[in-house]
PAZAPA-4460 file (N, C-alpha, C; in steps of 0.05 Angstrom, whole numbers, plus 32768, in hexadecimal, padded with zeros to 4 digits):
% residues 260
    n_x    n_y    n_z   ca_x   ca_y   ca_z    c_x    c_y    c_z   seq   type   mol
   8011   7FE8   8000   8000   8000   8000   8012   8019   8000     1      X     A
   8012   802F   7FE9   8016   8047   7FED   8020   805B   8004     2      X     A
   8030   8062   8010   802B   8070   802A   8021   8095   8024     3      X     A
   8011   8096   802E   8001   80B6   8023   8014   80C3   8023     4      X     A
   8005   80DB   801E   8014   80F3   8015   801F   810B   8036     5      X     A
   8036   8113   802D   803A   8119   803F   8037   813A   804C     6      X     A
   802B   8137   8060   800F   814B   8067   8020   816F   8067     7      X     A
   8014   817D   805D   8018   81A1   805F   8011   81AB   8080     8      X     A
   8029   81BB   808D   8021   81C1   809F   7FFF   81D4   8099     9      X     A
   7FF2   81D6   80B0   7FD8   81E6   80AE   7FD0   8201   80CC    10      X     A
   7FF3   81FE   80D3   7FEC   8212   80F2   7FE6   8207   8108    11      X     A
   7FE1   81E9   810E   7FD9   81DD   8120   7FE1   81E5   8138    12      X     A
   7FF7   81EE   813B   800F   81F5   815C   801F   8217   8159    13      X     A
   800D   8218   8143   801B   823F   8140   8017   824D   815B    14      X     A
   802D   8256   815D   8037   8266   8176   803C   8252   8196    15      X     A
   803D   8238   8194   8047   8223   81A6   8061   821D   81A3    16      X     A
   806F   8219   81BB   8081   8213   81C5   8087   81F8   81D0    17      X     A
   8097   81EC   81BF   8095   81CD   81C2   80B5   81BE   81C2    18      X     A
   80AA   81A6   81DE   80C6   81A0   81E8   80CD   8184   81D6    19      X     A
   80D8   8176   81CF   80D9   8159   81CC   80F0   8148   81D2    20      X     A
   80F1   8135   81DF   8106   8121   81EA   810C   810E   81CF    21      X     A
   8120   80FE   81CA   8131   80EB   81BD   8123   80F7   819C    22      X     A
   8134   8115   818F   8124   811E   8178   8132   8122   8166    23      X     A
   8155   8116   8170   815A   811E   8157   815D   80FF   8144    24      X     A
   8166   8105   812E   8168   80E8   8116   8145   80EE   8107    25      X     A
   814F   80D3   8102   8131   80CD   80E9   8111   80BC   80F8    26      X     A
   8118   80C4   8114   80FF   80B4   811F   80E0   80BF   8123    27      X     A
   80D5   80B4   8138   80BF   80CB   813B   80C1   80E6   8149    28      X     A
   80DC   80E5   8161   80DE   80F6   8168   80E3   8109   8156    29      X     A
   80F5   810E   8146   80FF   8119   8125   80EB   8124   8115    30      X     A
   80D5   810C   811A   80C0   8118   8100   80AA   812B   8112    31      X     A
   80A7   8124   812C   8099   8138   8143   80A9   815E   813B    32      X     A
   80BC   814D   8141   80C8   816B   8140   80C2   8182   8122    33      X     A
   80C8   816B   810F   80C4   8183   80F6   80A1   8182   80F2    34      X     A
   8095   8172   80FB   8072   8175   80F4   806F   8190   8104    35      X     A
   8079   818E   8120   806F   81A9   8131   8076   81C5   8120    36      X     A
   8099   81C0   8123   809E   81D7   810D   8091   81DB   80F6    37      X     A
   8085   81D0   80E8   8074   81D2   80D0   8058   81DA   80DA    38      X     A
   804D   81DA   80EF   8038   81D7   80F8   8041   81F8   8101    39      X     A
   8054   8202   810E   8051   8222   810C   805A   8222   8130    40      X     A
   806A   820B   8132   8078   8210   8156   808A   8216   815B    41      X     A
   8098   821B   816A   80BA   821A   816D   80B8   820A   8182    42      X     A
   80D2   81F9   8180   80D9   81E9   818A   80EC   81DE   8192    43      X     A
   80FE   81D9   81AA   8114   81D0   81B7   8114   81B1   81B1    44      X     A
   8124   81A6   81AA   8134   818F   81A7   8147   8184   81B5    45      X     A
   813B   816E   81C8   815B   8160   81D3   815C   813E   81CA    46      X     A
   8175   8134   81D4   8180   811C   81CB   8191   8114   81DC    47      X     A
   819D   80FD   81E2   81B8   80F3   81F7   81CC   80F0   81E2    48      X     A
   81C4   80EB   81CB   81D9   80EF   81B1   81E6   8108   81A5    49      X     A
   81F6   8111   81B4   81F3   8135   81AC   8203   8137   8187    50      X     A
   820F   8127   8186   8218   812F   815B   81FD   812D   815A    51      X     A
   81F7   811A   8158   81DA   811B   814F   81B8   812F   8146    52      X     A
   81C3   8134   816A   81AE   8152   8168   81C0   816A   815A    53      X     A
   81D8   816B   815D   81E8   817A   814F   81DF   8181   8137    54      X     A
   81D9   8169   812C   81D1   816A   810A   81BE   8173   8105    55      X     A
   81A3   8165   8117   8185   8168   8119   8188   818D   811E    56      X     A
   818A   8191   812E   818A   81B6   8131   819A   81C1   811A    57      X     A
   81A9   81BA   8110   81B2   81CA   80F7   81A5   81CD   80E3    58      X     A
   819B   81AC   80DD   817E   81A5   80C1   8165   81C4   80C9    59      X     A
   8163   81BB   80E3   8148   81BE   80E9   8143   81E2   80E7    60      X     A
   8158   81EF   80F9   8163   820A   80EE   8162   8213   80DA    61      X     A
   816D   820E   80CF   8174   8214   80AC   8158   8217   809D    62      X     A
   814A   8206   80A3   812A   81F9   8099   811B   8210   80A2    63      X     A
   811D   820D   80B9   8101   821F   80C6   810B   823B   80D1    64      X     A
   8125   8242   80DB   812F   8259   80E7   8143   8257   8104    65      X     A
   814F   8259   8100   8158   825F   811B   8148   8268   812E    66      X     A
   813E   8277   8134   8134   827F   8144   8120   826D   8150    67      X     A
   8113   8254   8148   80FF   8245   8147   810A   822C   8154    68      X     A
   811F   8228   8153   812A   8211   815C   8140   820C   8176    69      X     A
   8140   8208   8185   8156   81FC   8198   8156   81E7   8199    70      X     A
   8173   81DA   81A3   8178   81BD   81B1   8186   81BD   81D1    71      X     A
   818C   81A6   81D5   8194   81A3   81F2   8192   818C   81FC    72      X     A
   81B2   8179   81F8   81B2   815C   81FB   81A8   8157   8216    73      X     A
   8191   8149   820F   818C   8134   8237   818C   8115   8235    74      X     A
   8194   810F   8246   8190   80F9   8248   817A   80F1   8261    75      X     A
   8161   80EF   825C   814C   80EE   826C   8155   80DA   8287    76      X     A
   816B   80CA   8288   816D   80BB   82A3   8179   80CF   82B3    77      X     A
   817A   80EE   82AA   818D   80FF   82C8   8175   8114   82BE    78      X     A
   816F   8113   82DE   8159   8128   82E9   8164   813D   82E9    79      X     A
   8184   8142   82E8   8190   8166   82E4   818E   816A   82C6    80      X     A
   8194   815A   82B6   8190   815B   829B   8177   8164   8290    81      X     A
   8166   8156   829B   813C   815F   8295   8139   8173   8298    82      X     A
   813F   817C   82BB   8136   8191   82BF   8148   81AE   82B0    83      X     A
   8160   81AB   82A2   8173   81BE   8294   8163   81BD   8280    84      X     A
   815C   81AD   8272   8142   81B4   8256   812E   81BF   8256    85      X     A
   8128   81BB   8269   8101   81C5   826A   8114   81EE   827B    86      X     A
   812D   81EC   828A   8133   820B   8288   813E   8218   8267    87      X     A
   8148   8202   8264   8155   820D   8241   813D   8214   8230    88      X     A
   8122   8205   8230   8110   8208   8217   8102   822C   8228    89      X     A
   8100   8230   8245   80F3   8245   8251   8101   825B   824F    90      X     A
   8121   825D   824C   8133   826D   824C   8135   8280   8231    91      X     A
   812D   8263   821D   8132   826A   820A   811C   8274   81F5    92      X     A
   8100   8265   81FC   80EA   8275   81E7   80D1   827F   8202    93      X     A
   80D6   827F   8222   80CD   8280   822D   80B3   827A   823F    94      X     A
   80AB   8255   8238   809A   8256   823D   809F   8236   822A    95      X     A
   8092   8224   8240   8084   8208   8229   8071   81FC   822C    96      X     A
   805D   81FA   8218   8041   81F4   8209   803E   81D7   8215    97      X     A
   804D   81C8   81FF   804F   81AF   81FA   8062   819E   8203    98      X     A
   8067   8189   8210   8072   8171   8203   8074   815A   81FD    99      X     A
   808A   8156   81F8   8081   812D   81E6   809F   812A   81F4   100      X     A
   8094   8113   81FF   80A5   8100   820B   80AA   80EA   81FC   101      X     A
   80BC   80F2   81F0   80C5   80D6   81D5   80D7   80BF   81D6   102      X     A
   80E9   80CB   81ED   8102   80B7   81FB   80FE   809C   8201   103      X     A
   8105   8089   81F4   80F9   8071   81FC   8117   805E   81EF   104      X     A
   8113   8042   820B   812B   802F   81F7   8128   800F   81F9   105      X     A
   812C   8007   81DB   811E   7FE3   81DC   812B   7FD1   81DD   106      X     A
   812B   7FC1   81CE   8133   7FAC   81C2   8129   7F94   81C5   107      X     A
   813C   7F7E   81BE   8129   7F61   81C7   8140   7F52   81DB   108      X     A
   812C   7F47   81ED   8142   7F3A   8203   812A   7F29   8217   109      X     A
   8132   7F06   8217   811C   7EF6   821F   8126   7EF7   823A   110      X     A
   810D   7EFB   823E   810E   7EFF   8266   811D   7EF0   8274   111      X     A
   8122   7ED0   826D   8136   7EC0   8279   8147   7EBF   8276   112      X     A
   8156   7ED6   8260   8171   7EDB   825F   817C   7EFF   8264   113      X     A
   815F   7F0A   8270   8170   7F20   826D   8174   7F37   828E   114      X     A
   818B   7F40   8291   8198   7F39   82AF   817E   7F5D   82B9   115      X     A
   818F   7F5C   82CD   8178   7F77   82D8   8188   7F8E   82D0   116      X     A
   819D   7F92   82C9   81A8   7FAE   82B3   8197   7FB5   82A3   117      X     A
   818F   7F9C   8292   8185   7FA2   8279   8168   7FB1   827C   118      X     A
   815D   7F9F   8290   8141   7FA1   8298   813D   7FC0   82A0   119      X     A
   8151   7FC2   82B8   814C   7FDD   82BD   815B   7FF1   82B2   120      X     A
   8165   7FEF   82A1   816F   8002   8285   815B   8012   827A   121      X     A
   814B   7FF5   8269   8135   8002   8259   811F   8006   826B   122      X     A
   8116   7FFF   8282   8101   800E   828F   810F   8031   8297   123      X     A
   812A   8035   82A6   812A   804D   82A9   812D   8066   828F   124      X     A
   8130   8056   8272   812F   806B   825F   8110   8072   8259   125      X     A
   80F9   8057   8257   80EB   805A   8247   80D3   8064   8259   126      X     A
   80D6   8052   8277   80BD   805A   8285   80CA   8078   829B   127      X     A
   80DD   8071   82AD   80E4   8085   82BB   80F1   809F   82A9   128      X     A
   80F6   809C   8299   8104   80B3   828A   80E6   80C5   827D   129      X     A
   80D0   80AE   8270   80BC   80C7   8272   80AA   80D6   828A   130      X     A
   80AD   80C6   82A7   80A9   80D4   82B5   80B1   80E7   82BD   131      X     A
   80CF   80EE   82BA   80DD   80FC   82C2   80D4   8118   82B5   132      X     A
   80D0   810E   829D   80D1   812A   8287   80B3   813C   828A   133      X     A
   809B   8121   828A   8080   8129   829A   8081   813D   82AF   134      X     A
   808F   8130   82BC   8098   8149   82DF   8097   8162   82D1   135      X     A
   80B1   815D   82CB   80BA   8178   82BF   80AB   8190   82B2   136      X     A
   80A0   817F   8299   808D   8190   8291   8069   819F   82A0   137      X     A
   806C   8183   82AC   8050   8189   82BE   805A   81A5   82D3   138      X     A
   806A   81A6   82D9   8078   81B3   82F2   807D   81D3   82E7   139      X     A
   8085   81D5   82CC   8084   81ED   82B4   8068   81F9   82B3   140      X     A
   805E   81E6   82AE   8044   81EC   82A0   802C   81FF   82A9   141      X     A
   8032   81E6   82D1   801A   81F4   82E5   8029   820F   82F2   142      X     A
   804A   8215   82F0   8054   822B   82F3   8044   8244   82E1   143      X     A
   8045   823B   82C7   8041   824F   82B6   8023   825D   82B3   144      X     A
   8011   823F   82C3   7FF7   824C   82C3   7FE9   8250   82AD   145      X     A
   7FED   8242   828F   7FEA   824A   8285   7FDC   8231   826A   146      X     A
   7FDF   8214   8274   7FD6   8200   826D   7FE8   81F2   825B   147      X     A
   7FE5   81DB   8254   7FFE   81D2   823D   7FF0   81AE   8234   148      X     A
   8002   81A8   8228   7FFA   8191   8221   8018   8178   8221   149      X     A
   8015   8166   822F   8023   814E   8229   8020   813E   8216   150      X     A
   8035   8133   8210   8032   8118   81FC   803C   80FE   820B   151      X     A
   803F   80EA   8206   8055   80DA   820E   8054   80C5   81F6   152      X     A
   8069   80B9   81F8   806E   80A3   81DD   806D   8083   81E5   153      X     A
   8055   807A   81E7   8051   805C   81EC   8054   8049   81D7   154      X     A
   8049   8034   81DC   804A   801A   81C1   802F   8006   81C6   155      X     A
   8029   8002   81B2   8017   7FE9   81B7   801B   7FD1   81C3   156      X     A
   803B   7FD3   81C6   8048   7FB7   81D7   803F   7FB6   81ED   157      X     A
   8034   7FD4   81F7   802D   7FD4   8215   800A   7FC6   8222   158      X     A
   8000   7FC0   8209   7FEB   7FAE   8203   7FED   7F94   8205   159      X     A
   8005   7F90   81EE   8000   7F7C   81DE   8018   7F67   81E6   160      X     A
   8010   7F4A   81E9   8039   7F44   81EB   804B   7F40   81D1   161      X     A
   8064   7F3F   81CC   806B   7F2C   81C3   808F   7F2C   81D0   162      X     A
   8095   7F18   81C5   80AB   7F06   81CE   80CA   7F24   81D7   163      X     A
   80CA   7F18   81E8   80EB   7F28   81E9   80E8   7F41   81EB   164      X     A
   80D3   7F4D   81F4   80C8   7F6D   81FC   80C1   7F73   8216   165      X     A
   80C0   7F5F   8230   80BA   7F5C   8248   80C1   7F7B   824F   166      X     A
   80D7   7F86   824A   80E7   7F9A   825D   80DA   7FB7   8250   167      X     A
   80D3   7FB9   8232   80CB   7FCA   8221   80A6   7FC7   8227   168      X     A
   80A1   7FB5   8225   807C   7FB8   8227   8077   7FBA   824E   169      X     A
   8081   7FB6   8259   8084   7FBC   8274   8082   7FD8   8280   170      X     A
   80A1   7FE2   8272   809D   800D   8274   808B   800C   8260   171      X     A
   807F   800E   8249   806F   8012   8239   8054   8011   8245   172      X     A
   804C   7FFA   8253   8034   7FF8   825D   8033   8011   8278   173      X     A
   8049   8014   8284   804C   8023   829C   8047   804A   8289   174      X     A
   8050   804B   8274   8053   806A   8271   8032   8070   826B   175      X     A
   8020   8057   8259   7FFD   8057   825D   7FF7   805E   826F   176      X     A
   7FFF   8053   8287   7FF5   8056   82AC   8001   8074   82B0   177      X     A
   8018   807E   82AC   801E   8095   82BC   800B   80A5   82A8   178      X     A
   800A   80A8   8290   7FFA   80B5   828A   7FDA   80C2   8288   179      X     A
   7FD0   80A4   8292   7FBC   80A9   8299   7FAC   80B1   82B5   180      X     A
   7FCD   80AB   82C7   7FC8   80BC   82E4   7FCF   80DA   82E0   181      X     A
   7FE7   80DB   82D7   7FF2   80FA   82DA   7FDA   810C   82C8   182      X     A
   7FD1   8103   82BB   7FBB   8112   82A8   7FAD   811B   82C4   183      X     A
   7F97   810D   82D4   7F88   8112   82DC   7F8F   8129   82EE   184      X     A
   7F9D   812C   82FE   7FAF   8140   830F   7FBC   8151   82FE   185      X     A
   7FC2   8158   82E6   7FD0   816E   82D6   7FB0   8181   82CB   186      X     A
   7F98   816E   82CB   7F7F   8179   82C4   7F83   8194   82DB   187      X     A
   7F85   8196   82F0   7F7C   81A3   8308   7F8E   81CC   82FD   188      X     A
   7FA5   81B7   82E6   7FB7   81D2   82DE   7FAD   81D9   82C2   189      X     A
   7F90   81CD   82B2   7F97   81D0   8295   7FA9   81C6   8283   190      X     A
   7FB7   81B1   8291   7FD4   81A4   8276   7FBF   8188   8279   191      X     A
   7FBE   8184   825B   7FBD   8168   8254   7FCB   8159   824D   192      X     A
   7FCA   8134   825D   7FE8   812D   8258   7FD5   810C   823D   193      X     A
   7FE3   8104   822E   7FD7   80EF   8223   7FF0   80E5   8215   194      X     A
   7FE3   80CE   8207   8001   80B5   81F9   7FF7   80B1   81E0   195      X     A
   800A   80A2   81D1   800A   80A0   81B8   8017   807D   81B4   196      X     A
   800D   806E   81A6   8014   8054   81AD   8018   8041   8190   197      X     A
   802C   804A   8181   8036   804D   816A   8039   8020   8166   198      X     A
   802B   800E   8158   803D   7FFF   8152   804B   7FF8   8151   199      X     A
   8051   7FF9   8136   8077   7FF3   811C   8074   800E   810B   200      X     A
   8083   8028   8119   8090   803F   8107   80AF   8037   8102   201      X     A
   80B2   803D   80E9   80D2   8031   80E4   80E1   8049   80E3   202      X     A
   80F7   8044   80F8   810E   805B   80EA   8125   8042   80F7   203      X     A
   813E   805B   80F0   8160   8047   80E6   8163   8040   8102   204      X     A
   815A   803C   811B   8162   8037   8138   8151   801E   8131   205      X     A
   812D   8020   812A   8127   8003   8133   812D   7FE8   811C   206      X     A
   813B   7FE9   810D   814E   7FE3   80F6   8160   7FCC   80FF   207      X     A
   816E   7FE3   8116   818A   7FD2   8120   8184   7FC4   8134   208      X     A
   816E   7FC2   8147   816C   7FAF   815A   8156   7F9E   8158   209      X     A
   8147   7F9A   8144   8132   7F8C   8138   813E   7F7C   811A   210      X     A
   8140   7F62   8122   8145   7F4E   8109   812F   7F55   80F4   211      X     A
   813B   7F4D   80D8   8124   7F4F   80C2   8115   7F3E   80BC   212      X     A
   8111   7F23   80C7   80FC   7F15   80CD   80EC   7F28   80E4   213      X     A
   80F9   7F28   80F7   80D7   7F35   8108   80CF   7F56   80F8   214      X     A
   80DA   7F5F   80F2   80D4   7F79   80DD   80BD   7F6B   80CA   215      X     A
   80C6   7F54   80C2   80A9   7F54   80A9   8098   7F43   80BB   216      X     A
   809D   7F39   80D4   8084   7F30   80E3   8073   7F3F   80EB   217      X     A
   807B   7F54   80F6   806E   7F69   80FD   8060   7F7A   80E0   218      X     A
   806B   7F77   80D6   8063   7F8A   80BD   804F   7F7E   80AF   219      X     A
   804F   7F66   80AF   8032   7F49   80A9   8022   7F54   80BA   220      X     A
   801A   7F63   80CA   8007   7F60   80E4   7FF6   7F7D   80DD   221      X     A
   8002   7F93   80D3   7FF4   7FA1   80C7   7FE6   7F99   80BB   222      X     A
   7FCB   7FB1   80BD   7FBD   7FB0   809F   7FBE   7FB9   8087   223      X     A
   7FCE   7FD6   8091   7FD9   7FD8   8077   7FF3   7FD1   8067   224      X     A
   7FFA   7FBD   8079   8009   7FA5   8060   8029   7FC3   8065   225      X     A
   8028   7FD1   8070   8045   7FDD   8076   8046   7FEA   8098   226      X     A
   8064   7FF3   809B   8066   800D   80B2   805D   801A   80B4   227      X     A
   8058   8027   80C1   8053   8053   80CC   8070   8053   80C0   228      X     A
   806C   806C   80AC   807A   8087   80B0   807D   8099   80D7   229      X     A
   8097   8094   80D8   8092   80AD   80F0   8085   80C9   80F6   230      X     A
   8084   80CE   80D4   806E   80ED   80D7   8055   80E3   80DA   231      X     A
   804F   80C8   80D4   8032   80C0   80DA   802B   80C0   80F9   232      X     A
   8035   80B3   8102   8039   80C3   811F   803E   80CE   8124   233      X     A
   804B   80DF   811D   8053   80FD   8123   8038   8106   8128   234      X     A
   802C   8108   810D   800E   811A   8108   8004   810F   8129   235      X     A
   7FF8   80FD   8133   7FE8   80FA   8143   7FF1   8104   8160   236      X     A
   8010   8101   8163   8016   8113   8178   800F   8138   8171   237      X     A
   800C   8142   815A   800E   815B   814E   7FEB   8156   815A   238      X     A
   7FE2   814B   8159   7FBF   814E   815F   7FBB   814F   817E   239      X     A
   7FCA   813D   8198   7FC6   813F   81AE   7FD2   8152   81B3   240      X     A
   7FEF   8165   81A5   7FF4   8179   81AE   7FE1   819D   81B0   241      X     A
   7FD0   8192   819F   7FC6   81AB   818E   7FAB   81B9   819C   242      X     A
   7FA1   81C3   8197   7F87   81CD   81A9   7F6E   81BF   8194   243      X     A
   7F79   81B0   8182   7F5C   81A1   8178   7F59   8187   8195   244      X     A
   7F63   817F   819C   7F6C   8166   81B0   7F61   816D   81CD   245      X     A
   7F55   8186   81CD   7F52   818C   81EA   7F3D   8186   8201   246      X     A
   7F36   8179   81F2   7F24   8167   8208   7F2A   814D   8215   247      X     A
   7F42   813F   8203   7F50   8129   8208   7F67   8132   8220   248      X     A
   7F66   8117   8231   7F7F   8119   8243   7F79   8102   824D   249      X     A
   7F8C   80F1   8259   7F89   80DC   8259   7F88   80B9   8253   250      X     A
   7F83   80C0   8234   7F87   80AF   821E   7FA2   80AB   8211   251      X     A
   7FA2   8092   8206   7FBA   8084   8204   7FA2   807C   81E0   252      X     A
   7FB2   8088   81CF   7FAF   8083   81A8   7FB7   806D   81A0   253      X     A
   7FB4   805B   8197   7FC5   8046   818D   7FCA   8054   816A   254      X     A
   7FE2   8053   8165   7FE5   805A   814C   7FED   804A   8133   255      X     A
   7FDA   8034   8128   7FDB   801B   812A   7FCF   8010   8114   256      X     A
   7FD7   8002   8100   7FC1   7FEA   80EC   7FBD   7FD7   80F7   257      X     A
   7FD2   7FD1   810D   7FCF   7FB2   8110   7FB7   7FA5   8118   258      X     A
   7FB9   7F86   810B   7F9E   7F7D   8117   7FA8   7F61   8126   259      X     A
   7F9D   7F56   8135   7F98   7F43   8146   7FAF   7F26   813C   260      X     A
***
């Protein structure tokens, strides 16, 4: 099947201020970032990869303006690091709207072989690392008085099982739950917090730790017979960020063909 056309900004986030975790490269964080910018935001950019974001802020600059863009490597497992971003994005365009908590880390590893590093590796990037950044922003937000919107970046794994994801559908199922608590208590400030729960989006990270037999297993399971594009998700975080979305908080999207 065709993958559509790829969408014209329309103003959706004009005059918003938007943060995003793990954004630079070709992923969803990446495609978040340039949908917003296209969408009419400015936006701060961080990464634990700093060439990386290096590059991503130069593209992204050049594209849209300087003025429109910042970065600021974090690595979401240091709480001095979080909280230096959420002062870098306030310092710098004064104020933040939005964010998407995109920081997340997988792979495959069968529970009876894999030691408690590993375990609690990927729980403190994917589940504690978006809490951390939640804080943060929630803590901005009800400062500023002024309302905002969360994102966070889940998976359908956090549903669904399959093999060798114990440690990844675990925080995954856990960032569903914080989000649908911290929502209810961020209501009391005006910020809505909600998730996005992406399938199989392909970029060059899930490539290298995913064999190409389970790539076309997974890709059999769609209905439309392919991947998400990351801007395809992108778009739907660009919708919970936006003031069309504002009645939502709470909810966890599946962004998804798959069927059963």
């Amino acid at each position: 099947m065709t993958i559509p056309q790829y969408p014209q900004g329309r103003g959706l986030l004009t005059g918003k201020v938007v943060v995003i975790t793990a954004a630079a490269g070709a992923g969803i964080g990446g495609a978040t970032a340039r949908r917003c910018l296209e969408e009419g935001a400015s936006v701060v950019i961080s990464d634990a990869h700093e060439r990386r974001l290096a590059g991503s802020l130069e593209e992204l600059a050049k594209e849209f303006g300087a003025d429109r863009v910042a970065a600021l490597p974090c690595d979401v497992t240091e709480e001095a690091q979080v909280l230096a971003l959420y002062e870098h994005a306030k310092a710098t365009f004064g104020r933040v709207d939005v964010a998407v908590n995109n920081a997340g880390l997988g792979g495959t590893d069968e529970l009876a072989d894999m030691a408690d590093e590993r375990w609690e590796r990927v729980l403190d990037v994917t589940l504690n690392g978006t809490m951390r950044c939640t804080r943060a922003a929630l803590r901005l937000m009800r400062e500023q008085g002024t309302g905002g919107a969360i994102v966070n970046n889940a998976s359908v794994v956090g549903w669904r099982a399959q093999r060798g994801q114990s440690h990844y559908a675990a925080a995954k199922a856990g960032v569903m739950a914080l989000t649908r608590c911290a929502a209810l208590e961020a209501a009391d400030h005006g910020v809505r917090i909600n998730a996005v729960a992406p399938s199989l989006a392909m970029h060059p990270h899930l490539v290298k730790v995913t064999s190409e037999e389970l790539l076309d297993e997974l890709t059999s399971r769609e209905a439309f017979g392919r991947y998400a594009e990351p801007w395809e998700v992108a778009n739907v975080i660009i919708f919970l960020a936006g003031d069309q979305s504002s009645y939502l908080t709470g909810e966890v999207i599946s962004v998804s063909s798959q069927h059963p």
